[in-house]
VEXRODO-76965 format. One record per residue: residue number from 0; residue in three letters; y negated, x negated, z negated of N, C-alpha, C in turn. Coordinates in pm, 1 decimal, padded with zeros to 6 digits. Atoms other than C-alpha are relative to their C-alpha. Layout:
BEGIN
n, res, n_c2, n_c1, n_c3, ca_c2, ca_c1, ca_c3, c_c2, c_c1, c_c3
NUM, ala, Y, X, Z, Y, X, Z, Y, X, Z
...
This chain:
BEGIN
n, res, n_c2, n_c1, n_c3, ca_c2, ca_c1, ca_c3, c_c2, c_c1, c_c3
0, unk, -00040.7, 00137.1, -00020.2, 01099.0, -01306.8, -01887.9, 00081.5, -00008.6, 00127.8
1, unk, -00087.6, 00034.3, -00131.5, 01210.3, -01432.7, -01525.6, 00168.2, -00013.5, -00040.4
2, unk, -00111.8, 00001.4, 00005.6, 01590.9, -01406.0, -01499.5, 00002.1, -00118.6, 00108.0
3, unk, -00025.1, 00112.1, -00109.5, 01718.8, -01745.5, -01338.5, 00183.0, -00026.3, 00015.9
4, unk, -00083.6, -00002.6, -00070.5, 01983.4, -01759.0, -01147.0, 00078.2, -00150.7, 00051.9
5, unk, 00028.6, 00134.1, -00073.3, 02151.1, -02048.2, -01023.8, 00113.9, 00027.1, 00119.2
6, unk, -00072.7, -00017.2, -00193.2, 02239.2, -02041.8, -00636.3, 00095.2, -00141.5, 00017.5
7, unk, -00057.0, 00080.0, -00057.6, 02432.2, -02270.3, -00481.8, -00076.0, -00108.0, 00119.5
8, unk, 00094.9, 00085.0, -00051.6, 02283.9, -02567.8, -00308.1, 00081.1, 00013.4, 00168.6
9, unk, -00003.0, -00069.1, -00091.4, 02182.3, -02501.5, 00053.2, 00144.2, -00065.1, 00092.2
10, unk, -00120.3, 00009.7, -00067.8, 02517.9, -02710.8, 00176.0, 00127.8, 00078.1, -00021.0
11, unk, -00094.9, -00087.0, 00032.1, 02730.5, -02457.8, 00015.4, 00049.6, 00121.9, 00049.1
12, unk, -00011.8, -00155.5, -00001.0, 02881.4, -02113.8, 00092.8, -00028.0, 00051.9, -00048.2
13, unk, 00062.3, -00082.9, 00090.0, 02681.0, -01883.9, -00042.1, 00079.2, 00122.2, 00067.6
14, unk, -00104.4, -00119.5, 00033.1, 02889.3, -01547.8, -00114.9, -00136.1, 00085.7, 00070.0
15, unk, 00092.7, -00155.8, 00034.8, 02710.4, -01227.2, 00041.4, -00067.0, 00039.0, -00085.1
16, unk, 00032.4, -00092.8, 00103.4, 02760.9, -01022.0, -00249.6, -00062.9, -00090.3, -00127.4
17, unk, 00052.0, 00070.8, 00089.1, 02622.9, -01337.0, -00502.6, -00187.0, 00008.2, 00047.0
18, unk, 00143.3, -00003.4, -00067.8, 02279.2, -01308.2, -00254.5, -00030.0, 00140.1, -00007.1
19, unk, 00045.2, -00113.9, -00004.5, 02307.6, -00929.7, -00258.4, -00023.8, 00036.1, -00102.9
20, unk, 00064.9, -00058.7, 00172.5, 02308.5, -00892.6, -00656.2, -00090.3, -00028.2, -00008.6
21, unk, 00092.7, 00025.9, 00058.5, 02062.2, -01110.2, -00686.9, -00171.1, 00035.1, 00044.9
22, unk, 00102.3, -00107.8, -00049.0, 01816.3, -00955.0, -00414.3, 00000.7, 00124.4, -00054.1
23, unk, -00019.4, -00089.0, 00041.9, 01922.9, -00616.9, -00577.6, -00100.5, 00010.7, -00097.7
24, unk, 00050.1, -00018.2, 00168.0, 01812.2, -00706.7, -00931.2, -00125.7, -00071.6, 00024.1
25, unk, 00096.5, 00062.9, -00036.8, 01524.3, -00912.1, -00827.6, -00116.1, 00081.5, 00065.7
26, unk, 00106.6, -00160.6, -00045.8, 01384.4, -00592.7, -00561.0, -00020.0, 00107.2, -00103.7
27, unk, -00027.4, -00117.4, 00116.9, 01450.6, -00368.7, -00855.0, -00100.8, -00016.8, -00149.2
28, unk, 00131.5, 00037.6, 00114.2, 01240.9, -00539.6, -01092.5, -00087.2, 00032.9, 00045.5
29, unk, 00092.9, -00003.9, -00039.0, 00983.1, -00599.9, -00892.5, -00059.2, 00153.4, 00022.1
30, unk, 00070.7, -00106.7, 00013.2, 00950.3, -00250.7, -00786.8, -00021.9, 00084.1, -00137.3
31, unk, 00046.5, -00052.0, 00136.4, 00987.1, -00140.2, -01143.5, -00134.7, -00017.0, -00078.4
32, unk, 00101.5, 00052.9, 00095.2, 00730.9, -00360.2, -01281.8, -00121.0, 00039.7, 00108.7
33, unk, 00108.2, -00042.5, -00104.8, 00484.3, -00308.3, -00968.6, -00049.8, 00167.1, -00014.0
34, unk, -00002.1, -00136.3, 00018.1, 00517.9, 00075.3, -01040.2, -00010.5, 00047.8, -00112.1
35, unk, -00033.8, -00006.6, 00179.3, 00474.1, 00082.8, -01394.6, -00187.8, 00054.3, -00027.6
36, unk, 00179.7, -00061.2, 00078.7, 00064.7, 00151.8, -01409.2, -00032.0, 00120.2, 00163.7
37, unk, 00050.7, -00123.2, -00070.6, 00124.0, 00447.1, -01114.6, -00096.9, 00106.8, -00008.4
38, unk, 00082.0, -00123.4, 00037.9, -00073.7, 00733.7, -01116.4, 00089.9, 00144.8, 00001.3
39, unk, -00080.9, -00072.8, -00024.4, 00203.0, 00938.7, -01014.9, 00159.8, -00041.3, -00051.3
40, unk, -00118.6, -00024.6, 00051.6, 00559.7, 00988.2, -01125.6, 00066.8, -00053.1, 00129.3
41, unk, -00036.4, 00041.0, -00097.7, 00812.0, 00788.4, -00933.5, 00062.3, 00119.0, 00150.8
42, unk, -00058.0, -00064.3, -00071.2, 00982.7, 01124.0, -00772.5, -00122.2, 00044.7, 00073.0
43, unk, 00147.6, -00036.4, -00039.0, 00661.8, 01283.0, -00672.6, -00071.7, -00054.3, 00119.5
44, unk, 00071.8, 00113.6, -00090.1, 00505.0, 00970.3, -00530.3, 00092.2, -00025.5, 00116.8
45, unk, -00077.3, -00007.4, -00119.7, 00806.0, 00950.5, -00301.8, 00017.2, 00106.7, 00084.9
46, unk, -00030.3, -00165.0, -00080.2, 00787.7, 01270.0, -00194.6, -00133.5, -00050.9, 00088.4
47, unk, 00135.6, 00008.5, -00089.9, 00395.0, 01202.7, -00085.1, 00017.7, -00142.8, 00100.1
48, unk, 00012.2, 00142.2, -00151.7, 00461.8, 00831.4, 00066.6, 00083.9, 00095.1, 00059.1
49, unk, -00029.3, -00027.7, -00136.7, 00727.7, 00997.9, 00280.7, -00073.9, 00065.5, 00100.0
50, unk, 00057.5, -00094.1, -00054.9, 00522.6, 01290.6, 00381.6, -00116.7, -00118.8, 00062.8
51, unk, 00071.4, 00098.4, -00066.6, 00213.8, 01034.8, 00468.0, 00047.5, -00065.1, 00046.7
52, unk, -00049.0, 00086.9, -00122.8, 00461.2, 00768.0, 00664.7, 00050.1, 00114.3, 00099.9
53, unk, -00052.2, -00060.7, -00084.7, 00611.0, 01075.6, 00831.7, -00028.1, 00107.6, 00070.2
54, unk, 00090.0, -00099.6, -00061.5, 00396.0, 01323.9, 00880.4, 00046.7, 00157.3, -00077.5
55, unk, -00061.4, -00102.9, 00032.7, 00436.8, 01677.3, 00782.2, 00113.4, 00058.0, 00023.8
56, unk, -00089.7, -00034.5, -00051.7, 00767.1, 01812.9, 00726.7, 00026.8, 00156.6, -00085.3
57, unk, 00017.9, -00098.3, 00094.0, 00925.7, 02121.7, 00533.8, 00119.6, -00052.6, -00134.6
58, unk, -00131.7, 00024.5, 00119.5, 01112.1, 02122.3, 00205.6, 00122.0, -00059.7, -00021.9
59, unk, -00118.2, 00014.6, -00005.0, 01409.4, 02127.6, 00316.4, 00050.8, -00112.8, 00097.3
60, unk, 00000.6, 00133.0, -00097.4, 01342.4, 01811.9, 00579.9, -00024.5, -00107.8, -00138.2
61, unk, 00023.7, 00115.8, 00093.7, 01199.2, 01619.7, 00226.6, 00091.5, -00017.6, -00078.2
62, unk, -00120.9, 00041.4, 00102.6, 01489.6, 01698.3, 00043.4, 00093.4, -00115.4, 00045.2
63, unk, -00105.1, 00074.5, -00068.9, 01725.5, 01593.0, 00293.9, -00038.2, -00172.9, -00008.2
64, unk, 00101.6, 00188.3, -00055.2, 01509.5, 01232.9, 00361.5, 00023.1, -00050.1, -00185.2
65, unk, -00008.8, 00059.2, 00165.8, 01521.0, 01194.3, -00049.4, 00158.8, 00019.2, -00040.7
66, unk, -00128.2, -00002.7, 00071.1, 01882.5, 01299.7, -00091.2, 00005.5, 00075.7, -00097.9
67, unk, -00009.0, -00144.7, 00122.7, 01812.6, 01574.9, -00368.2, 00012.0, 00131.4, 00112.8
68, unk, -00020.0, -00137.3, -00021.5, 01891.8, 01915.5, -00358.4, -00128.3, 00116.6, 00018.4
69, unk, 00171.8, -00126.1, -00027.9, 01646.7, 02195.4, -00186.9, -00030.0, 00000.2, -00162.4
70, unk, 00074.7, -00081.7, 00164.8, 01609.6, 02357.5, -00565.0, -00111.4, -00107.8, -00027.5
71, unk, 00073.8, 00061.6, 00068.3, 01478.5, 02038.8, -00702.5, -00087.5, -00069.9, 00067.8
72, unk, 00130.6, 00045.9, -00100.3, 01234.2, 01900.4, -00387.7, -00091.5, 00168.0, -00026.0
73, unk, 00111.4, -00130.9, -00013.7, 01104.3, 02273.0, -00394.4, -00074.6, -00007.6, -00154.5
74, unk, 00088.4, 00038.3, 00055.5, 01014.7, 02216.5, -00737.5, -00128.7, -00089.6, -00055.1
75, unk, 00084.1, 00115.2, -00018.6, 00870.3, 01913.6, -00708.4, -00073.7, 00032.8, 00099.0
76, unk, 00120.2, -00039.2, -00123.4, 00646.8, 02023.9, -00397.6, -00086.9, 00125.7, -00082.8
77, unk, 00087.4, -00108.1, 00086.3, 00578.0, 02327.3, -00651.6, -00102.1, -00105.9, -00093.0
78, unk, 00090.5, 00064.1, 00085.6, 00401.0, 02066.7, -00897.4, -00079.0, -00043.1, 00068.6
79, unk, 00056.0, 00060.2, -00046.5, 00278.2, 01866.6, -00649.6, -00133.1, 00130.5, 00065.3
80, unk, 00046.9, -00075.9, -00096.5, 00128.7, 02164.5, -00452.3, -00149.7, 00073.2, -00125.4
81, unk, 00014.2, -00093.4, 00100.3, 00014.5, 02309.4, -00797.2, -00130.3, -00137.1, -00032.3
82, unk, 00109.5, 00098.5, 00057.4, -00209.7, 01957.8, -00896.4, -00092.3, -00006.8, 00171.2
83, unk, 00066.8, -00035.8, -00111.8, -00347.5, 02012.6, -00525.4, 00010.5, -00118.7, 00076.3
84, unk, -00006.8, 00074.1, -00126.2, -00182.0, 01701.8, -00353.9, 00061.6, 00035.1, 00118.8
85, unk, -00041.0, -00016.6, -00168.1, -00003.9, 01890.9, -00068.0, -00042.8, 00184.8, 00031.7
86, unk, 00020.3, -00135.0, -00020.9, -00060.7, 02213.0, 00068.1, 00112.6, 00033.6, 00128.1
87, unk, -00099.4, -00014.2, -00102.4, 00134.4, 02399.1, 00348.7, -00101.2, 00045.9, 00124.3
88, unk, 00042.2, -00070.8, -00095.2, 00063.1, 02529.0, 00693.4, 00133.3, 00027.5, 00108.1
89, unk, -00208.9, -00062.1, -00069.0, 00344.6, 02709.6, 00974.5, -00019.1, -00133.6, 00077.3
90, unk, -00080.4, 00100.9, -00117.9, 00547.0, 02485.8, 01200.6, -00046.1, 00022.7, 00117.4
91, unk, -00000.6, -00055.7, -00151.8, 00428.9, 02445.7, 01524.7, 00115.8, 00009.8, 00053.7
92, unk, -00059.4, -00021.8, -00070.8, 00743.9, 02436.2, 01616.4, 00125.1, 00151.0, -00028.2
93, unk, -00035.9, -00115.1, 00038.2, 00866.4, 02743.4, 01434.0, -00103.0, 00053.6, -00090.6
94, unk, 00097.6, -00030.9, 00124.8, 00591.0, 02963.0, 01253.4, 00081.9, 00038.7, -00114.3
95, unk, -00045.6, -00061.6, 00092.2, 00825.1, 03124.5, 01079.6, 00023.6, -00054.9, -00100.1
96, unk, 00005.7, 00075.9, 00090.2, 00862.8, 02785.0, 00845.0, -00178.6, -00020.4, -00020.2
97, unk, 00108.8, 00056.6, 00065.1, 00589.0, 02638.7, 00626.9, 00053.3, -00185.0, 00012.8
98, unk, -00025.8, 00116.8, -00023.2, 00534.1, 02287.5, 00685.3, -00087.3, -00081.1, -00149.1
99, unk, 00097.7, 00041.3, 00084.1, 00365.7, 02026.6, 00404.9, -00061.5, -00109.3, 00029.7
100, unk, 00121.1, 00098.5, -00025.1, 00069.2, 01843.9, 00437.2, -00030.9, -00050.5, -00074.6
101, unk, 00065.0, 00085.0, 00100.2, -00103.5, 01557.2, 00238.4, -00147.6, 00098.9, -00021.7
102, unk, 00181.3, 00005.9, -00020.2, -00444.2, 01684.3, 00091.2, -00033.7, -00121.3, 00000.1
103, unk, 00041.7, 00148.2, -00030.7, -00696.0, 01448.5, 00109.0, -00032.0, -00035.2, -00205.4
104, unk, -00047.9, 00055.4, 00231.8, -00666.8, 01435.1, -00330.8, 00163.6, -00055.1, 00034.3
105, unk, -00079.2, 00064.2, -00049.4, -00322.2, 01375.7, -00221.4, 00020.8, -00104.5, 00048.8
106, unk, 00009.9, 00140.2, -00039.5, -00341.8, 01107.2, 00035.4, -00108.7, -00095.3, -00112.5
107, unk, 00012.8, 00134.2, 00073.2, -00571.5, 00918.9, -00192.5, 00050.4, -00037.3, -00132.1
108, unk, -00083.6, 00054.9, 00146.7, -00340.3, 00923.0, -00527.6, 00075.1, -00081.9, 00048.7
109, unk, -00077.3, 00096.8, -00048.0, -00107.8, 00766.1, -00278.0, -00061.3, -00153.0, 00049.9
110, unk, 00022.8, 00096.4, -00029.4, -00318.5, 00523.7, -00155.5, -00052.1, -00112.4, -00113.6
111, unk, 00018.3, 00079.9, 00192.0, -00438.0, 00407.7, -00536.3, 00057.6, -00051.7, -00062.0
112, unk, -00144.9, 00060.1, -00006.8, -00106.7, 00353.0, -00592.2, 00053.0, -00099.8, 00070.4
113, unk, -00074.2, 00118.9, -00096.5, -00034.2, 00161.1, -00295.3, -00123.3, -00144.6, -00064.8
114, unk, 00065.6, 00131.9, 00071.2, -00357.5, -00057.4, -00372.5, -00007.1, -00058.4, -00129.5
115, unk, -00062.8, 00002.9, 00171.3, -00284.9, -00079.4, -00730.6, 00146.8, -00109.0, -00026.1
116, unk, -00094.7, 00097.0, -00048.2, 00058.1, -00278.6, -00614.4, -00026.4, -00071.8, 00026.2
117, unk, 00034.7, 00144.9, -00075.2, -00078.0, -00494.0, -00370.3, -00103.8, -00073.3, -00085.5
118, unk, 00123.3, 00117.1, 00117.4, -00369.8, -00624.5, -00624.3, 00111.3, -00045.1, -00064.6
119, unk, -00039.9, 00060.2, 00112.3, -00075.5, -00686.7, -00865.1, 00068.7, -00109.6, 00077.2
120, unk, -00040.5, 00117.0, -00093.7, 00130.9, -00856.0, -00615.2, -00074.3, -00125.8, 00023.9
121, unk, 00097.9, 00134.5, -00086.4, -00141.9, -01058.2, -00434.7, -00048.2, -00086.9, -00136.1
122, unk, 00012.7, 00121.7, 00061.3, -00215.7, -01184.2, -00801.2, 00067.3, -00130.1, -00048.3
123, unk, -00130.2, 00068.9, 00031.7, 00095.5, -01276.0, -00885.7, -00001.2, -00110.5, 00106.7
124, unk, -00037.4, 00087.4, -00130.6, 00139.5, -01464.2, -00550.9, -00119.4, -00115.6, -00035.1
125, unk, 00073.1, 00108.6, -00010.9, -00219.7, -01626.1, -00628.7, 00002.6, -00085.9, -00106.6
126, unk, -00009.8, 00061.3, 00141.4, -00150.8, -01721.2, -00995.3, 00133.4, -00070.5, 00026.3
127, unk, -00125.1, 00054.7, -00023.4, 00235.7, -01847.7, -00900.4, 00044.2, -00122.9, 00106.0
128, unk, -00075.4, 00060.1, -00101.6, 00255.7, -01973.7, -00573.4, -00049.3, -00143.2, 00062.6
129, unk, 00123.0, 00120.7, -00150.4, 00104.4, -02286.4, -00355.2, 00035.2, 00028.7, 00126.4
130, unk, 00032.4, -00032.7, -00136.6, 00043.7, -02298.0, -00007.0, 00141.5, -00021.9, 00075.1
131, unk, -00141.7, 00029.5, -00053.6, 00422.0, -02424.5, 00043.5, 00069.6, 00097.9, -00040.4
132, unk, -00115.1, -00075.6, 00095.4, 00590.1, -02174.6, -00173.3, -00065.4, 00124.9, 00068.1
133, unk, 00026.5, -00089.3, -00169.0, 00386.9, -01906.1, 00038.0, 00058.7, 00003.6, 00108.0
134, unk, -00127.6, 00001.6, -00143.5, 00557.1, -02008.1, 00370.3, 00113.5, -00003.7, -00059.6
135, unk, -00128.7, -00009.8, 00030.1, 00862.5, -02002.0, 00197.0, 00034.9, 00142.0, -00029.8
136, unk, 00014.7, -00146.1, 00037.3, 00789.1, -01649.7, 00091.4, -00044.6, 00085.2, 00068.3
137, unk, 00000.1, -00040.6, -00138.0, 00669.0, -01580.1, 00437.3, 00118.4, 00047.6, 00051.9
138, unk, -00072.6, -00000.1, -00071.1, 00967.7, -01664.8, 00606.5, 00129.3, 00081.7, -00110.9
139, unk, -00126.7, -00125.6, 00082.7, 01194.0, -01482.3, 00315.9, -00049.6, 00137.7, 00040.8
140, unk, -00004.5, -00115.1, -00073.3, 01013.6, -01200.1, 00410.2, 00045.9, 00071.3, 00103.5
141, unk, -00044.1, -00043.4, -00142.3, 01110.1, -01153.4, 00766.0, 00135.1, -00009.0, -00040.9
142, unk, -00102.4, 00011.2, 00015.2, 01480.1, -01239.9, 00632.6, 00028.2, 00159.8, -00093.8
143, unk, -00033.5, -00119.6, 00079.2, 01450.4, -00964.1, 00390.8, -00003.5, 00132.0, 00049.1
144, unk, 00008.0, -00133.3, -00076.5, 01317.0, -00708.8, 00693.8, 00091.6, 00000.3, 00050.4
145, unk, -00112.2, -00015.5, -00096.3, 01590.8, -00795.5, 00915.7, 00112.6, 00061.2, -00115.7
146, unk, -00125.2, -00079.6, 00123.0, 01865.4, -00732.5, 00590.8, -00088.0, 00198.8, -00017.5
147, unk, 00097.6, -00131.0, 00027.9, 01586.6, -00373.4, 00534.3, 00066.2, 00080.7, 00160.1
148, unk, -00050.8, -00099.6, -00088.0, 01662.6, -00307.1, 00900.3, 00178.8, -00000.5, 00049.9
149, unk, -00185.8, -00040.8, 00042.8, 02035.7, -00349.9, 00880.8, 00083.4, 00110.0, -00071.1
150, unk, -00043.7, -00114.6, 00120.8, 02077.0, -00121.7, 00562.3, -00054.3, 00142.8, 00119.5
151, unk, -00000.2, -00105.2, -00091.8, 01895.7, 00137.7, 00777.1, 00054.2, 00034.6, 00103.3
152, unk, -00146.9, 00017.8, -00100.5, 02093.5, 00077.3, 01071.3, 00110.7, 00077.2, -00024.9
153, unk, -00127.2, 00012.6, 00019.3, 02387.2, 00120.4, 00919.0, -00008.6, 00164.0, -00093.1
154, unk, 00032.0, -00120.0, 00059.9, 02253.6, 00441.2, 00711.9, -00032.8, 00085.1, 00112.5
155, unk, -00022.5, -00132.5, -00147.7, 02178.5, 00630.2, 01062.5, 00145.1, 00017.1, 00058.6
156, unk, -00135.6, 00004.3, -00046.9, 02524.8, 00534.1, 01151.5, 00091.1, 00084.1, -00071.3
157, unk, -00108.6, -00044.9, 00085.9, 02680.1, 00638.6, 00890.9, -00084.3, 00199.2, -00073.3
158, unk, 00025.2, -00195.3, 00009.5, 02446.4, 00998.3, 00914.6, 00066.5, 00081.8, 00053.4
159, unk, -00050.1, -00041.2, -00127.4, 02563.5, 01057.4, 01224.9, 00124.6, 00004.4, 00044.2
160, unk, -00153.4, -00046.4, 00066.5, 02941.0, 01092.9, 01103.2, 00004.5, 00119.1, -00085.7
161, unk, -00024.7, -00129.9, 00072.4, 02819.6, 01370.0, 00889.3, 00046.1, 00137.6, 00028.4
């Protein structure tokens, strides 16, 4: 059941943190419920989208990028490696590491997944929305990348104190 909220009308001060809960709990659903008929396990599947947006890295580059601990990315690359979505090969830029690669069973659990979302999405949008409430959901989008590239922003900033 939709959670409704009630905002403040657009002549008002709207609070930050009253716009940030409610984007919070609102992105949080959505990806919950969008992710709910995966094929893959949410840790897993993040391990492979990064590796496919980023290209091959090693273990200890996926941990870091996920925020877990080597032990538990190495096991997780052990399962993953073990159902035959990644494999390794050396570093060109050091052989002496192993780097990990998408197979191509790999890249397409991820991409099944990704299209598996966007069908649910795009129905939702076609069963919900009209052609006005679309541009409105347009232009929230681009509001929601610029806040997306802020948080990151501000997360390199605050690496680069480490």
């Amino acid at each position: 059941m939709p959670k409704t909220v009630n905002l403040p009308s657009p002549a008002d001060d709207v609070a930050a943190e009253v716009l940030a809960e409610h984007l919070r709990t609102a992105v949080s659903a959505l990806v919950r419920n969008t992710r709910a008929g995966d094929r893959l396990a949410p840790i897993p599947s993040a391990a492979l989208d990064l590796i496919d947006r980023q290209g091959p890295m090693t273990t200890a580059d996926l941990a870091a990028s996920r925020g877990v601990r080597h032990q538990t990315m190495a096991a997780t690359v052990k399962d993953l490696s073990g159902a035959g979505y990644l494999t390794t090969r050396p570093d060109p830029a050091d052989a002496r590491k192993k780097v990990l690669v998408l197979t191509d069973l790999g890249k397409g659990a991820i991409e099944a997944d990704r299209r598996h979302r966007v069908a649910l999405l795009a129905e939702a949008v076609e069963l919900t929305l009209d052609g006005d409430d679309r541009l409105v959901l347009a232009q929230a989008l681009e509001l929601i990348d610029r806040i997306a590239e802020a948080v990151a922003r501000r997360d390199e900033r605050d690496g680069e104190g480490s």
